[in-house]
C-alpha positions as CSV (number, residue, x, y, z in Angstrom):
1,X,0.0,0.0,0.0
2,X,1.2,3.0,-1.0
3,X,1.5,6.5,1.7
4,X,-0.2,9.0,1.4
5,X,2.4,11.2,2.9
6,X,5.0,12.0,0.1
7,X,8.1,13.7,-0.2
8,X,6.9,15.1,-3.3
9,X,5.7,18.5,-3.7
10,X,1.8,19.5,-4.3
11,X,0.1,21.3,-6.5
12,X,-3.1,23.8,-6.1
13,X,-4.9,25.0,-8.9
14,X,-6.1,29.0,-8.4
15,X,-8.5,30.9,-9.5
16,X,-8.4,34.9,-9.2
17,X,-11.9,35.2,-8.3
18,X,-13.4,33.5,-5.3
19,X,-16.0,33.6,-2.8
20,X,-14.2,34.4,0.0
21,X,-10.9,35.8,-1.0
22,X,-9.3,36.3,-4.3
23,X,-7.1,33.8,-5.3
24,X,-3.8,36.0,-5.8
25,X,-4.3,36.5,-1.6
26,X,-4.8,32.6,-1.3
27,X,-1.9,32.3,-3.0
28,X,0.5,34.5,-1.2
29,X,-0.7,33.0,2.0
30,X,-0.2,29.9,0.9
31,X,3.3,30.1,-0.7
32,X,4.2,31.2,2.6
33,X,2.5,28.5,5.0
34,X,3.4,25.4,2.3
35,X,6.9,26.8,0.7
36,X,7.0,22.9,-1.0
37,X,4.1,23.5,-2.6
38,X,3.2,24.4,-6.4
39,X,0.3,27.2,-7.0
40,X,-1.1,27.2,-10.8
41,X,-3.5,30.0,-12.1
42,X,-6.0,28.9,-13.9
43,X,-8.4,32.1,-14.8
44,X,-9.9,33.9,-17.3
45,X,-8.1,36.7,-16.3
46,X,-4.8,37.7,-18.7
47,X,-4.4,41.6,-17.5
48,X,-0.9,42.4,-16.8
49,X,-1.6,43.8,-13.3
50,X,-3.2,40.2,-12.4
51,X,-0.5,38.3,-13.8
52,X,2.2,40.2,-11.7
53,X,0.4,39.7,-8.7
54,X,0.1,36.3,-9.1
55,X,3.4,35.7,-10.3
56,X,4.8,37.9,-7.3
57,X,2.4,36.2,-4.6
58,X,3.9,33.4,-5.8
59,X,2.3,31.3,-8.8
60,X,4.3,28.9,-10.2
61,X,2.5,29.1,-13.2
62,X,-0.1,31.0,-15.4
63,X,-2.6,29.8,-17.5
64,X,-5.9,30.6,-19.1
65,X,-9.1,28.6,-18.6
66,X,-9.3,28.5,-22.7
67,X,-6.5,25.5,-22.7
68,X,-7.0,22.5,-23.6
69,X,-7.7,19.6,-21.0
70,X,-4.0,18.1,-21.9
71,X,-2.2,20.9,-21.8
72,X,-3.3,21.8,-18.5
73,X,-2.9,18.3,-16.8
74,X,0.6,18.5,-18.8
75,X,1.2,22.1,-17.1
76,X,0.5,20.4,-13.6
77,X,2.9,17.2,-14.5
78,X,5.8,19.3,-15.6
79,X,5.5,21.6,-12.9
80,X,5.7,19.4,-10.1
81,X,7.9,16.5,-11.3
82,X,9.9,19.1,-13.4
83,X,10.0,22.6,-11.1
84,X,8.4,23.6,-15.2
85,X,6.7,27.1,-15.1
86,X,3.9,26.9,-17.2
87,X,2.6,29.7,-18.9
88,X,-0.7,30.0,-21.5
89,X,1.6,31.8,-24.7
90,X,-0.2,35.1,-24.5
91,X,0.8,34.8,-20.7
92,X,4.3,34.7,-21.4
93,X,5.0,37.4,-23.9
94,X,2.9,39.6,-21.4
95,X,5.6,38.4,-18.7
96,X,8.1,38.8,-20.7
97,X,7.0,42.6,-21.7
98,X,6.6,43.5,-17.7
99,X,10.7,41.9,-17.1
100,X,11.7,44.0,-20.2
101,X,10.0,47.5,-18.9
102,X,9.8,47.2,-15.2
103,X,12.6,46.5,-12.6
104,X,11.0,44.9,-9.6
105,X,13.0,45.1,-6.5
106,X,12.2,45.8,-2.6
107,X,13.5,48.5,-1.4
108,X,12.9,48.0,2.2
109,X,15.5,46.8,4.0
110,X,15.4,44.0,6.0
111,X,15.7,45.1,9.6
112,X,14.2,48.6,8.8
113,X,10.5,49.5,7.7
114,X,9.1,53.0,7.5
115,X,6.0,52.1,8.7
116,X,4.2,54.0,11.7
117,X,3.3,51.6,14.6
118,X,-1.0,52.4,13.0
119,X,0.7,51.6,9.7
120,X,2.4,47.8,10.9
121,X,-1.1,47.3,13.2
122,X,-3.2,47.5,10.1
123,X,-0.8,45.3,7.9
124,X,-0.9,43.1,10.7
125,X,-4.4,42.8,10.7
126,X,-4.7,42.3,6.7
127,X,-2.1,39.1,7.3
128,X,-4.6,37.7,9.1
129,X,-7.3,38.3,6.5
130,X,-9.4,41.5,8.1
131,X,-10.9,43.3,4.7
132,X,-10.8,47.6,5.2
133,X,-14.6,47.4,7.2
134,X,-13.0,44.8,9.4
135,X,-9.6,46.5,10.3
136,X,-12.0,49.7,10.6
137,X,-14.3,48.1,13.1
138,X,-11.5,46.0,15.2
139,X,-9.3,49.5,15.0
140,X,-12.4,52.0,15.7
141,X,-11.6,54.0,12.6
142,X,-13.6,55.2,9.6
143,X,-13.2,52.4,6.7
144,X,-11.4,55.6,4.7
145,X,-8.8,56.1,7.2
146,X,-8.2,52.6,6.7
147,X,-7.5,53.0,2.9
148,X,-5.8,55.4,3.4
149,X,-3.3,53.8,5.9
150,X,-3.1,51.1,3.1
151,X,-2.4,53.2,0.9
152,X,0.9,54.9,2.7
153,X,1.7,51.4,3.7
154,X,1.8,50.4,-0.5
155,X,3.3,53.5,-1.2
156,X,6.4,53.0,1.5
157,X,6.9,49.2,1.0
158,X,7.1,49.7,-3.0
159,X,3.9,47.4,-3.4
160,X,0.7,47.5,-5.6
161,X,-1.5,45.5,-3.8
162,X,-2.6,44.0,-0.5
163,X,-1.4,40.1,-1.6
164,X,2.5,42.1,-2.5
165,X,2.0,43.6,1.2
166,X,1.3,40.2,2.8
167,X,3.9,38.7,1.2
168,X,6.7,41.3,2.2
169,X,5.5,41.0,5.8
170,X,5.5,37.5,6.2
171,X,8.7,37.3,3.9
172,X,10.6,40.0,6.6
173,X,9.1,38.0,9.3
174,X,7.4,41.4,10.5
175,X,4.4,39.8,11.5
């Protein structure tokens, strides 16, 4: 009888949108909780904001709903047995346009943030998944002072979304 328990790493397909959170969150929470496993988009979704997102939340790979059946369960093979990065084609030259214009790099040191102690409270409190009416009502703050803490706190960390932010902090061990 084979385990169940493997050495081998996992792979979770993703969608962007979900009922509860969007995937592109999931995913940055999850790359961080289960480092050994694989995330795959699998959306309808082929902005280039998205696709940065999920690449920098940690996606292992990108591709549109409109693939064929075998070239998704191909996708999922050759990411996990070969560390592959699969990527729908239209996917890929977008990717490869966003490397070619855009330098990504944090600029926050490690042992060093900018961040007020309201600022590190509220990206403590989107870590653990509060949305802006939540961190409003724990905080007792208007739900615009929260955006526009979030704001300051994208704005200082060099990040364009709430999944980037998460991902820093947990990344910096700040939370």
């Amino acid at each position: 009888m084979k385990s169940l328990n493997t050495a081998r790493p996992q792979a979770v397909l993703m969608d962007i949108e979900m009922p509860l959170t969007n995937g592109i969150e999931a995913v940055a929470i999850g790359s961080s909780l289960y480092p050994d496993t694989k995330f795959l988009m699998l959306t309808v979704f082929d902005d280039e904001d998205k696709i940065f997102e999920a690449i920098q939340a940690g996606a292992s790979g990108y591709l549109l709903k409109d693939e064929r059946v075998e070239k998704i369960i191909n996708s999922i093979k050759e990411m996990v047995e070969e560390g592959g990065a699969p990527m729908s084609p239209g996917i890929a030259r977008k990717a490869f346009a966003l490397l070619s214009k855009a330098s990504l790099s944090e600029k926050v040191s490690e042992d060093q943030t900018d961040l007020s102690d309201r600022e590190m409270e509220i990206l403590k409190l989107l870590v653990e998944g509060y949305d802006f009416r939540g961190t409003a009502e724990k905080l007792s703050i208007s739900p615009h002072t929260v955006r526009k803490h979030i704001g300051n706190i994208y704005q200082k960390l060099h990040v364009n979304s709430k999944a980037q932010a998460i991902r820093l902090a947990m990344k910096k061990r700040w939370i």
